[in-house]
Every structure is written in C-alpha cells, then in structure tokens.
CHARMM internal coordinates of N, CA and C (Angstrom, degrees):
IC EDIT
DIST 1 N 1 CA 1.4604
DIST 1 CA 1 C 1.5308
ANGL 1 N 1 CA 1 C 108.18
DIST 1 C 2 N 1.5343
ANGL 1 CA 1 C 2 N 93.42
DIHE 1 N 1 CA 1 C 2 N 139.87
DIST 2 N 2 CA 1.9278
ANGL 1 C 2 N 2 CA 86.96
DIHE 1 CA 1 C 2 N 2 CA -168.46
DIST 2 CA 2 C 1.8540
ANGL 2 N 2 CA 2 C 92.85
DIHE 1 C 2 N 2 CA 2 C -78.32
DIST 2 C 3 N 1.6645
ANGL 2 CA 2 C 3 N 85.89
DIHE 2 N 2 CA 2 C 3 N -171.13
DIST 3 N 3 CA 1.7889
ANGL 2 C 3 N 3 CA 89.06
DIHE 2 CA 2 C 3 N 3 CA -168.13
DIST 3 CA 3 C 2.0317
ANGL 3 N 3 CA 3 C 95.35
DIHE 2 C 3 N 3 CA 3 C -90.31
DIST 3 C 4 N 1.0917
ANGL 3 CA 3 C 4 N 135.23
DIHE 3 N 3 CA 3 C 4 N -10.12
DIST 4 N 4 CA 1.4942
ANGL 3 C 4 N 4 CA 127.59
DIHE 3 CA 3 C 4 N 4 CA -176.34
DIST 4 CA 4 C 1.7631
ANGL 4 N 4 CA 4 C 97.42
DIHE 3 C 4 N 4 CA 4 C -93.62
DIST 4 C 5 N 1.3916
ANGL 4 CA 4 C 5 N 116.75
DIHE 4 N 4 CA 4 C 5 N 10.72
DIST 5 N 5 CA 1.6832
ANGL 4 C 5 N 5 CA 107.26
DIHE 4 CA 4 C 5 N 5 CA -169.65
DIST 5 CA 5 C 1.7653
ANGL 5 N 5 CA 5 C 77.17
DIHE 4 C 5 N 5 CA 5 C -118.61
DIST 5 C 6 N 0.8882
ANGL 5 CA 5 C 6 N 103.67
DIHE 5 N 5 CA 5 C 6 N -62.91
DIST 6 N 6 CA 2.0241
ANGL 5 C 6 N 6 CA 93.14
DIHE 5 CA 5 C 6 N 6 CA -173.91
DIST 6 CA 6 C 1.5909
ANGL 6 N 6 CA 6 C 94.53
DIHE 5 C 6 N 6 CA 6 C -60.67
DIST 6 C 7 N 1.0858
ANGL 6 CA 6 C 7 N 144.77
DIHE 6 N 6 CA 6 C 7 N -32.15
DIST 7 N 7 CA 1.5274
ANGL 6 C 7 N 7 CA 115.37
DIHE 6 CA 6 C 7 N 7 CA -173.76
DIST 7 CA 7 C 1.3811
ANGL 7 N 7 CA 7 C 108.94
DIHE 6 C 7 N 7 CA 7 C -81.96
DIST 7 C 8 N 1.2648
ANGL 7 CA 7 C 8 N 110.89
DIHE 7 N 7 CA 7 C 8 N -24.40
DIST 8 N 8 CA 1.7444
ANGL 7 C 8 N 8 CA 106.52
DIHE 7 CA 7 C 8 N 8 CA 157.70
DIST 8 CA 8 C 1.9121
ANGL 8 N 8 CA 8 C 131.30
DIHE 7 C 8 N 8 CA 8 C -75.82
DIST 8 C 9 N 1.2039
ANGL 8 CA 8 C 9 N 87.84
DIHE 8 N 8 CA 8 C 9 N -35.74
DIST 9 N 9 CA 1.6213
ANGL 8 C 9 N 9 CA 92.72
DIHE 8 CA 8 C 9 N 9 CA 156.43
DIST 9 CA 9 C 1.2776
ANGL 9 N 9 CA 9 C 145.60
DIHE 8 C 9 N 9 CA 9 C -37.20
DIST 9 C 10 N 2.0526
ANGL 9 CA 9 C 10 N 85.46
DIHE 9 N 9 CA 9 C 10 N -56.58
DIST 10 N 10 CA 1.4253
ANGL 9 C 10 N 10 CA 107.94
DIHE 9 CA 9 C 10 N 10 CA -170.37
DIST 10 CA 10 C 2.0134
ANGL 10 N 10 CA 10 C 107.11
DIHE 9 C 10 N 10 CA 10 C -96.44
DIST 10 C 11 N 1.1741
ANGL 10 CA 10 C 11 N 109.88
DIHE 10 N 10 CA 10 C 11 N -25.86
DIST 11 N 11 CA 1.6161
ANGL 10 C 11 N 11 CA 118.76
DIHE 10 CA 10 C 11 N 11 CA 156.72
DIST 11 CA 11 C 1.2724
ANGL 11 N 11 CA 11 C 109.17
DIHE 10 C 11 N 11 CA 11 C -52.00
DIST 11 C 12 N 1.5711
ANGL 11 CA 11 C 12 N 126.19
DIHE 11 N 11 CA 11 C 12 N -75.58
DIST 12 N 12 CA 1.2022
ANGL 11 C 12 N 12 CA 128.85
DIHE 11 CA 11 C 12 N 12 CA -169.54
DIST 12 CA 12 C 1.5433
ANGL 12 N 12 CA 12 C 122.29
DIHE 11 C 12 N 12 CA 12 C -53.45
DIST 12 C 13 N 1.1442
ANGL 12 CA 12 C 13 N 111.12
DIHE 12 N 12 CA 12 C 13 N -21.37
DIST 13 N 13 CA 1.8542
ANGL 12 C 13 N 13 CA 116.56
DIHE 12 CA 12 C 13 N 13 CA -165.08
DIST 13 CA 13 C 1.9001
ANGL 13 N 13 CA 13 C 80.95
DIHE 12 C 13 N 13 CA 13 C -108.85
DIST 13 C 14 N 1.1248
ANGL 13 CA 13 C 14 N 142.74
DIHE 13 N 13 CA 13 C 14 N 6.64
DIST 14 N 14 CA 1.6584
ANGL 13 C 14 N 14 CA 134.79
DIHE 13 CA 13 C 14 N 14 CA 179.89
DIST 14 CA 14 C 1.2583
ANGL 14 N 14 CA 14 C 89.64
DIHE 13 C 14 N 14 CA 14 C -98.43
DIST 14 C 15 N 1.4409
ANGL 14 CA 14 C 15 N 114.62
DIHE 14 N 14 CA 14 C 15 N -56.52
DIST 15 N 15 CA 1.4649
ANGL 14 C 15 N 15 CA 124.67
DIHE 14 CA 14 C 15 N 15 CA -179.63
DIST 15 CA 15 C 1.5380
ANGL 15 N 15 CA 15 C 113.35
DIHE 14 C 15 N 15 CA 15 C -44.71
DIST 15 C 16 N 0.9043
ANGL 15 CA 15 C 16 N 122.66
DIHE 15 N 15 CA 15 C 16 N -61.69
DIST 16 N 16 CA 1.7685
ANGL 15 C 16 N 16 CA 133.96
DIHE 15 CA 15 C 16 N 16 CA 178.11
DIST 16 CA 16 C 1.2534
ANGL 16 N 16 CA 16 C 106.22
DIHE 15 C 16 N 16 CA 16 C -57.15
DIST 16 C 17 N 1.3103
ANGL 16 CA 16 C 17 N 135.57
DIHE 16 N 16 CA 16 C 17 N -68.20
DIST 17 N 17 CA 1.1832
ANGL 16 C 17 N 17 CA 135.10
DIHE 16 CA 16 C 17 N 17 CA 161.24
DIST 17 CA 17 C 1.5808
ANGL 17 N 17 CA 17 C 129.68
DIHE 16 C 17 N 17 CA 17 C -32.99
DIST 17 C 18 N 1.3739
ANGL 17 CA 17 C 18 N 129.64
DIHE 17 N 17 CA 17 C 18 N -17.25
DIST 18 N 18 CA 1.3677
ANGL 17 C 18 N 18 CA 141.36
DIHE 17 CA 17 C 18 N 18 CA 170.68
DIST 18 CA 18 C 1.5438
ANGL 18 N 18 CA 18 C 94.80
DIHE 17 C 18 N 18 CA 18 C -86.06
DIST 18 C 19 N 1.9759
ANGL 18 CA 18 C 19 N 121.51
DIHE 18 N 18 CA 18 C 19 N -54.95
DIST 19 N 19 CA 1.1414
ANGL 18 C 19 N 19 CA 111.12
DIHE 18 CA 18 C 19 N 19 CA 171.37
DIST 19 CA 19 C 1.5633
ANGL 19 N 19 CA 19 C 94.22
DIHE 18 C 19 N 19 CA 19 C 139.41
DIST 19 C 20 N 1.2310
ANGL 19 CA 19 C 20 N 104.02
DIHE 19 N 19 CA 19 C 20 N 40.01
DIST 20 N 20 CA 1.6289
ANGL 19 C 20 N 20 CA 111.16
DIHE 19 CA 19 C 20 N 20 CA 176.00
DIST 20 CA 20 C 1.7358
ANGL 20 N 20 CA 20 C 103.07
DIHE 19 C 20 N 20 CA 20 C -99.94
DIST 20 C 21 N 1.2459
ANGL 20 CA 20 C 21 N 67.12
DIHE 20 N 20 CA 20 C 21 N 153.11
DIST 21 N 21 CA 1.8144
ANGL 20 C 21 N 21 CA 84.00
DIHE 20 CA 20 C 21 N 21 CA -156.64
DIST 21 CA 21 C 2.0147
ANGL 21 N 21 CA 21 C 91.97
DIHE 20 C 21 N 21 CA 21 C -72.09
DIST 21 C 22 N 1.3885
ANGL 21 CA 21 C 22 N 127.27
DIHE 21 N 21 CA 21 C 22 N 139.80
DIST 22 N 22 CA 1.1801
ANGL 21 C 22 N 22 CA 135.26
DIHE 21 CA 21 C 22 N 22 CA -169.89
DIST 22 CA 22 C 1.1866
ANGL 22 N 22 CA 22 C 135.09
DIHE 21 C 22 N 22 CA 22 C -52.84
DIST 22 C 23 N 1.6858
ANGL 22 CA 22 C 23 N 108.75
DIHE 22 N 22 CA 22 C 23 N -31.09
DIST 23 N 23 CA 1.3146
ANGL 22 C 23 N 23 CA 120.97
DIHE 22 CA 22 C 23 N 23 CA 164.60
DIST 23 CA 23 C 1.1920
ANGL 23 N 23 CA 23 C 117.97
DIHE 22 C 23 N 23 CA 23 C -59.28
DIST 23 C 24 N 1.7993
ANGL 23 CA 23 C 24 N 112.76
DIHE 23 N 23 CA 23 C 24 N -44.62
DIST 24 N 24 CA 1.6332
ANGL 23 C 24 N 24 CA 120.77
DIHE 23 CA 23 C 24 N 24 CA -162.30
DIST 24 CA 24 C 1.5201
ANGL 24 N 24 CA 24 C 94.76
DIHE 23 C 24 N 24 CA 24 C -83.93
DIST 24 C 25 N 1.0546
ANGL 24 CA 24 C 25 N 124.88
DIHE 24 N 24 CA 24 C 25 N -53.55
DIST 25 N 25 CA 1.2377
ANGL 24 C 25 N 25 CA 122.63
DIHE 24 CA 24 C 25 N 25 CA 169.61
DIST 25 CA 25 C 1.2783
ANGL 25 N 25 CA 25 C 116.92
DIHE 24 C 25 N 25 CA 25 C -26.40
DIST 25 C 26 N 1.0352
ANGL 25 CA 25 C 26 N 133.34
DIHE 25 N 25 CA 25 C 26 N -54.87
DIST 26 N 26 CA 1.7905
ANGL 25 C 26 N 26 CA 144.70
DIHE 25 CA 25 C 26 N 26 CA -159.17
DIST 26 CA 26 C 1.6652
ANGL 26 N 26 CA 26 C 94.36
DIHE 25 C 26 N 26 CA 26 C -73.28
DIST 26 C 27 N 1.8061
ANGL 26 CA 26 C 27 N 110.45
DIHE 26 N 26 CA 26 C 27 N -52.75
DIST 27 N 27 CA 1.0229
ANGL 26 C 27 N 27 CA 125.92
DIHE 26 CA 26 C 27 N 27 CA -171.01
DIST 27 CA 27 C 1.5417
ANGL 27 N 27 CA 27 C 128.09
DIHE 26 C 27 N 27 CA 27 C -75.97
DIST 27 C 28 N 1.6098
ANGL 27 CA 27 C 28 N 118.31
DIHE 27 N 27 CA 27 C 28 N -4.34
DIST 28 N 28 CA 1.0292
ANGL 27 C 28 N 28 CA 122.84
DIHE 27 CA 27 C 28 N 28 CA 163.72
DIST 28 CA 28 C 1.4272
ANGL 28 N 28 CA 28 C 109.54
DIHE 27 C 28 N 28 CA 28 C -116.32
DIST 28 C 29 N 1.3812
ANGL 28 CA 28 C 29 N 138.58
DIHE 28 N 28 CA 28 C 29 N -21.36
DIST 29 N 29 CA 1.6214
ANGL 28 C 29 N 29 CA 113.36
DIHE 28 CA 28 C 29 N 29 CA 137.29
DIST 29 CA 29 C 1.5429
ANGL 29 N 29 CA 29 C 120.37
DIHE 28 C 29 N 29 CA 29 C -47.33
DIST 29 C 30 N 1.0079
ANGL 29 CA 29 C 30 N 127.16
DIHE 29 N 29 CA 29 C 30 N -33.03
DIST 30 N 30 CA 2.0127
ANGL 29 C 30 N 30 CA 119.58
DIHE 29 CA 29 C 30 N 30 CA -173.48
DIST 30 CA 30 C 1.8881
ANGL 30 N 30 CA 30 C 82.54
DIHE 29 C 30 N 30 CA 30 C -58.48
DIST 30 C 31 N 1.1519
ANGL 30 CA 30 C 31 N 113.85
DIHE 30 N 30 CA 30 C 31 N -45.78
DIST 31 N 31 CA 1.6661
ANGL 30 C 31 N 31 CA 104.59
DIHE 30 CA 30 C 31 N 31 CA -170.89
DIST 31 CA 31 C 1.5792
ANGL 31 N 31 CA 31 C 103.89
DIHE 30 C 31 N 31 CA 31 C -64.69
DIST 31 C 32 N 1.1428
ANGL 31 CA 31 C 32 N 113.28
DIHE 31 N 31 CA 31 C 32 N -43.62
DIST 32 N 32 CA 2.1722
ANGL 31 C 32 N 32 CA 98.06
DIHE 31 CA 31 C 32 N 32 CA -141.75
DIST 32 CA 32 C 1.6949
ANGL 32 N 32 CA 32 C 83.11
DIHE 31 C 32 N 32 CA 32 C -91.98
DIST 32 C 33 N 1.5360
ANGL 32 CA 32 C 33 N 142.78
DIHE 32 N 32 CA 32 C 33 N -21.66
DIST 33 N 33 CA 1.3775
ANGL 32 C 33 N 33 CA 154.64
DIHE 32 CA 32 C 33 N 33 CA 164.05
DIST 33 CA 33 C 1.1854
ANGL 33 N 33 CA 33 C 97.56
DIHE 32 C 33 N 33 CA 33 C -25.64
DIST 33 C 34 N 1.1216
ANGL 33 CA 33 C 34 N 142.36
DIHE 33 N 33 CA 33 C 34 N -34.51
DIST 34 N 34 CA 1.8240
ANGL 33 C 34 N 34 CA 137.90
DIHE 33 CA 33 C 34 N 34 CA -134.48
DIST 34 CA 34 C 2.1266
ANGL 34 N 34 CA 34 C 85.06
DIHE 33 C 34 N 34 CA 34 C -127.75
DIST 34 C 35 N 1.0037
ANGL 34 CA 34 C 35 N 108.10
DIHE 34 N 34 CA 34 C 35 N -45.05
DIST 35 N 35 CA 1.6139
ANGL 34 C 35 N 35 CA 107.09
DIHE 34 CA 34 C 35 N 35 CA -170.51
DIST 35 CA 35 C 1.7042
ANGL 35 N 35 CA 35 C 126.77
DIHE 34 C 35 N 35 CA 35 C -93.86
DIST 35 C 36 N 1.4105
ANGL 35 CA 35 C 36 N 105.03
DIHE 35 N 35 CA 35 C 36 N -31.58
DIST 36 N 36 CA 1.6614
ANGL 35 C 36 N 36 CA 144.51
DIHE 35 CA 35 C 36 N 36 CA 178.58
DIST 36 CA 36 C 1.7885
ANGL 36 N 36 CA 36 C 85.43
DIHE 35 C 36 N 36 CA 36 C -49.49
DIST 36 C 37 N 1.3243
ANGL 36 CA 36 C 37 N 112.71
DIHE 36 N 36 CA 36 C 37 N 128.28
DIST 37 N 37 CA 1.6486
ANGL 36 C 37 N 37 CA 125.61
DIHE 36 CA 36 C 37 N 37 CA 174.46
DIST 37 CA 37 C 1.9062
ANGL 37 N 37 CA 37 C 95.99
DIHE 36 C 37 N 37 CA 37 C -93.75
DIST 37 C 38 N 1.0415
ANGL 37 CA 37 C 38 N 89.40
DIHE 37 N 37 CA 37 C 38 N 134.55
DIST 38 N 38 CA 2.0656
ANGL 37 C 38 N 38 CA 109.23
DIHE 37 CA 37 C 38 N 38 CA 169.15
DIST 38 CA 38 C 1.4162
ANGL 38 N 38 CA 38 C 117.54
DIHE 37 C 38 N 38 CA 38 C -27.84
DIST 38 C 39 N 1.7641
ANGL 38 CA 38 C 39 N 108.07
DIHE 38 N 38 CA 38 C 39 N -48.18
DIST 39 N 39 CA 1.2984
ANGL 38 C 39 N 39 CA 105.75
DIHE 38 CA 38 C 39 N 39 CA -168.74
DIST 39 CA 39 C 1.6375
ANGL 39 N 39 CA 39 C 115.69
DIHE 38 C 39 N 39 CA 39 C -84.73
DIST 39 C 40 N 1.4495
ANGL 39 CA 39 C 40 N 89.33
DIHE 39 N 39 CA 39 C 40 N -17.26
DIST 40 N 40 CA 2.1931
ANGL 39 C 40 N 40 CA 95.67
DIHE 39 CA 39 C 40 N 40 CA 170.08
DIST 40 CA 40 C 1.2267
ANGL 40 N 40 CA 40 C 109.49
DIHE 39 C 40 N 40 CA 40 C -90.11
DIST 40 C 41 N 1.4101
ANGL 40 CA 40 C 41 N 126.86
DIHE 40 N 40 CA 40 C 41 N 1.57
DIST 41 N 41 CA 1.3495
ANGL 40 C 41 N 41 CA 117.64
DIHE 40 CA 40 C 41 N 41 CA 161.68
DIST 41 CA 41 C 1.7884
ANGL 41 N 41 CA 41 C 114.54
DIHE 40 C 41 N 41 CA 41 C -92.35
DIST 41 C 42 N 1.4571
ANGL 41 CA 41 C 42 N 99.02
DIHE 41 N 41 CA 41 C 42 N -29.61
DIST 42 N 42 CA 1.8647
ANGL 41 C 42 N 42 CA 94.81
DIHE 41 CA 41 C 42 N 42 CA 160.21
DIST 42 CA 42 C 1.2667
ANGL 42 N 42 CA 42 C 128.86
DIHE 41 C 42 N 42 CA 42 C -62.77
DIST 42 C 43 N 1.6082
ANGL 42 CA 42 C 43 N 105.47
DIHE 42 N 42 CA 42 C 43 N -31.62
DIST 43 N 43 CA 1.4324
ANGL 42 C 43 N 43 CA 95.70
DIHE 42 CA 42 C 43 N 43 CA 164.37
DIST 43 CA 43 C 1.2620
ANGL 43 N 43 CA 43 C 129.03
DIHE 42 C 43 N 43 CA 43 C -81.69
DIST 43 C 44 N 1.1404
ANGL 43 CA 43 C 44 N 128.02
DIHE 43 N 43 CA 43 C 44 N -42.43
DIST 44 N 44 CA 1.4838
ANGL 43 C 44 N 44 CA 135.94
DIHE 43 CA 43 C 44 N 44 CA 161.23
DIST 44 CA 44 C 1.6006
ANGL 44 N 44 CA 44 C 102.63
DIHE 43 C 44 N 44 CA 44 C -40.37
DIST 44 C 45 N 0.6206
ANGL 44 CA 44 C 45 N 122.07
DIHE 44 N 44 CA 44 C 45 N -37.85
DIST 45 N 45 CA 1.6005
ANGL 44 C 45 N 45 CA 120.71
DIHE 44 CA 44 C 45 N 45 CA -175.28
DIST 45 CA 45 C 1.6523
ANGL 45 N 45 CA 45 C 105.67
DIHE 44 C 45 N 45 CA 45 C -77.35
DIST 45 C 46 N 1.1649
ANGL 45 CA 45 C 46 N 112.67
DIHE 45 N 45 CA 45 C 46 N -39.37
DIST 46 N 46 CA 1.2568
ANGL 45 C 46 N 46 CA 104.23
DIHE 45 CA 45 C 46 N 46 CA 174.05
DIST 46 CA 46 C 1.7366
ANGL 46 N 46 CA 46 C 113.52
DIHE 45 C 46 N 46 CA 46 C -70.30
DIST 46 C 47 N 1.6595
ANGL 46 CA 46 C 47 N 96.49
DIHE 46 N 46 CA 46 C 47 N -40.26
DIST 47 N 47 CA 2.0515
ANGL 46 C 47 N 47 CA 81.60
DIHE 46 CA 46 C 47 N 47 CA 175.11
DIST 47 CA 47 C 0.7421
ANGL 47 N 47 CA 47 C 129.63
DIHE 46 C 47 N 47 CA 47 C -52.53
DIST 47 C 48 N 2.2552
ANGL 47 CA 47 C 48 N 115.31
DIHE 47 N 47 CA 47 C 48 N -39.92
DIST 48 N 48 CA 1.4809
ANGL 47 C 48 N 48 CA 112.75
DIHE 47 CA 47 C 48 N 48 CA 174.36
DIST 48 CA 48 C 1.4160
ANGL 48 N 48 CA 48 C 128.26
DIHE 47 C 48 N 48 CA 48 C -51.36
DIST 48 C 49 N 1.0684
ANGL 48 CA 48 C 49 N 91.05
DIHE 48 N 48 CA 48 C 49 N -33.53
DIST 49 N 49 CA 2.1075
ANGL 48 C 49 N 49 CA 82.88
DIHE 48 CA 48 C 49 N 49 CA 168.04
DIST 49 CA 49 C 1.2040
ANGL 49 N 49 CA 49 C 111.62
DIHE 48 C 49 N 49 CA 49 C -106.04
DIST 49 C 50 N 1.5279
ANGL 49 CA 49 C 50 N 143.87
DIHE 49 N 49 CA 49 C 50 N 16.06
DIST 50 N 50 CA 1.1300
ANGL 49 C 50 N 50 CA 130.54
DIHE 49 CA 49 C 50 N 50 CA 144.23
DIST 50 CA 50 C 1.8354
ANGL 50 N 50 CA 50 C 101.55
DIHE 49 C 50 N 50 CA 50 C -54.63
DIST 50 C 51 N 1.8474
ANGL 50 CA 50 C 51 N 104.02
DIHE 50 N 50 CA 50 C 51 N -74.26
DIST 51 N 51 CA 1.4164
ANGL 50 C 51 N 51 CA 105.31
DIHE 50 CA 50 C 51 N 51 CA -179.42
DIST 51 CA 51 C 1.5486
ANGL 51 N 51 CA 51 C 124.53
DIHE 50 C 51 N 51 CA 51 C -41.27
DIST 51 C 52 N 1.3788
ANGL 51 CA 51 C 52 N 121.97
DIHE 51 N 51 CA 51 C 52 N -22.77
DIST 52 N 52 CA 1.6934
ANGL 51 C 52 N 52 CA 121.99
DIHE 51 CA 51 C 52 N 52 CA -179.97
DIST 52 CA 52 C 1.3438
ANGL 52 N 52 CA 52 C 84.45
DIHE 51 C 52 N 52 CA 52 C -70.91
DIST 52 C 53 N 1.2798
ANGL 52 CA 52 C 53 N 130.96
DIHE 52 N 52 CA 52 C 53 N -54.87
DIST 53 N 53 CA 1.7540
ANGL 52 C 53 N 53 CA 116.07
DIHE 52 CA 52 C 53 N 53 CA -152.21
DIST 53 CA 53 C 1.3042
ANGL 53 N 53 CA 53 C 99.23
DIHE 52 C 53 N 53 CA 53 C -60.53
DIST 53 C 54 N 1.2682
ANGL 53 CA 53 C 54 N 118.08
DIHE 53 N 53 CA 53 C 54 N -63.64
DIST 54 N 54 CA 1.3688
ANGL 53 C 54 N 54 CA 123.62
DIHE 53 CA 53 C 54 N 54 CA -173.04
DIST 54 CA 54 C 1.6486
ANGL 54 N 54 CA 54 C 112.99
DIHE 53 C 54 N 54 CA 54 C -43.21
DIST 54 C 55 N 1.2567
ANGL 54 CA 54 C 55 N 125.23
DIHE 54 N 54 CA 54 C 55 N -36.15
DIST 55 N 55 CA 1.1788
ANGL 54 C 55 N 55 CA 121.36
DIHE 54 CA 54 C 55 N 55 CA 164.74
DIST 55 CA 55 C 1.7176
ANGL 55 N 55 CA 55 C 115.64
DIHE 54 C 55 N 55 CA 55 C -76.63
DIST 55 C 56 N 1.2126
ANGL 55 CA 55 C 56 N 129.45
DIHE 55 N 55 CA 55 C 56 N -32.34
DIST 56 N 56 CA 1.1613
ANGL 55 C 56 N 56 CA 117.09
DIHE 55 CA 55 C 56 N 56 CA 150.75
DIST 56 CA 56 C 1.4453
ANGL 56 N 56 CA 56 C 129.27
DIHE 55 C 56 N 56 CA 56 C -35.06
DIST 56 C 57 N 1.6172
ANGL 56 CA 56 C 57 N 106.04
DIHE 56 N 56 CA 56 C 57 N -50.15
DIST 57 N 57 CA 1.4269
ANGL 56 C 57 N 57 CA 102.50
DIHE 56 CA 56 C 57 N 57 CA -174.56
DIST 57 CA 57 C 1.1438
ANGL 57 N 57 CA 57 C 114.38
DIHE 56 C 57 N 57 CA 57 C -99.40
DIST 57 C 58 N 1.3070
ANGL 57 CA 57 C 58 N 131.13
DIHE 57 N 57 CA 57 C 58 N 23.63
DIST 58 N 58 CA 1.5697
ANGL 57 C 58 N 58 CA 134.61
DIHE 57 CA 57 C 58 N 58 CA -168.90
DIST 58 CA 58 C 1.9258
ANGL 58 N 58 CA 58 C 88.67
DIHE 57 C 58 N 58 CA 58 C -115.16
DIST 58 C 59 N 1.4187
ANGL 58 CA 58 C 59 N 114.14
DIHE 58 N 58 CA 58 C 59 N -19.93
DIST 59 N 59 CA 1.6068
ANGL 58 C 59 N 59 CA 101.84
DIHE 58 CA 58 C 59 N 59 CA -158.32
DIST 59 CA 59 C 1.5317
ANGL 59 N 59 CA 59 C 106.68
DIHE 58 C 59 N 59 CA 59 C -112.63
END
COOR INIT
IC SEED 1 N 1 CA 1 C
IC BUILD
C-alpha cells in the first residue's frame, strides 16, 4: 500500500471512529493525505486499532 492510500485510510477510519459523518470524513483525509508526515500516520494507525479493540471489547 502506497504511503497517500494508508494516510487516507488511516485518517478516514480515525475520523469515523470519533463519529464524523462518512462523507466529511473521506473528505477531510483527501486534504490532511497530501500534508500528514509518515511517522504520525504510524502512530495514528496504531490508535485506530488500539480504539477498534477497545470497542471490540467494550461491545
């Protein structure tokens, strides 16, 4: 996976997960994708599935 498809990936599914509505979500990763540095998308990537687990095990 190139690095502008995981920083949209991993933006867009952070976004949804806080509770942004899907369109805007999609539509404000196409923005931060282009500016967002590599190593804040590893971390962010790691919260999103910290927070999925936690919602796994909360539900």
């Amino acid at each position: 996976m190139d690095r502008l498809n995981k920083s949209h990936r991993t933006l867009a599914e952070l976004f949804k997960l806080i509770g942004v509505e899907e369109e805007l979500a999609e539509a404000e990763a196409e923005k931060l994708e282009h500016v967002i540095d590599p190593k804040v998308v590893e971390r962010l990537a790691e919260f999103v599935e910290a927070l999925k687990a936690m919602r796994r095990i909360l539900t």
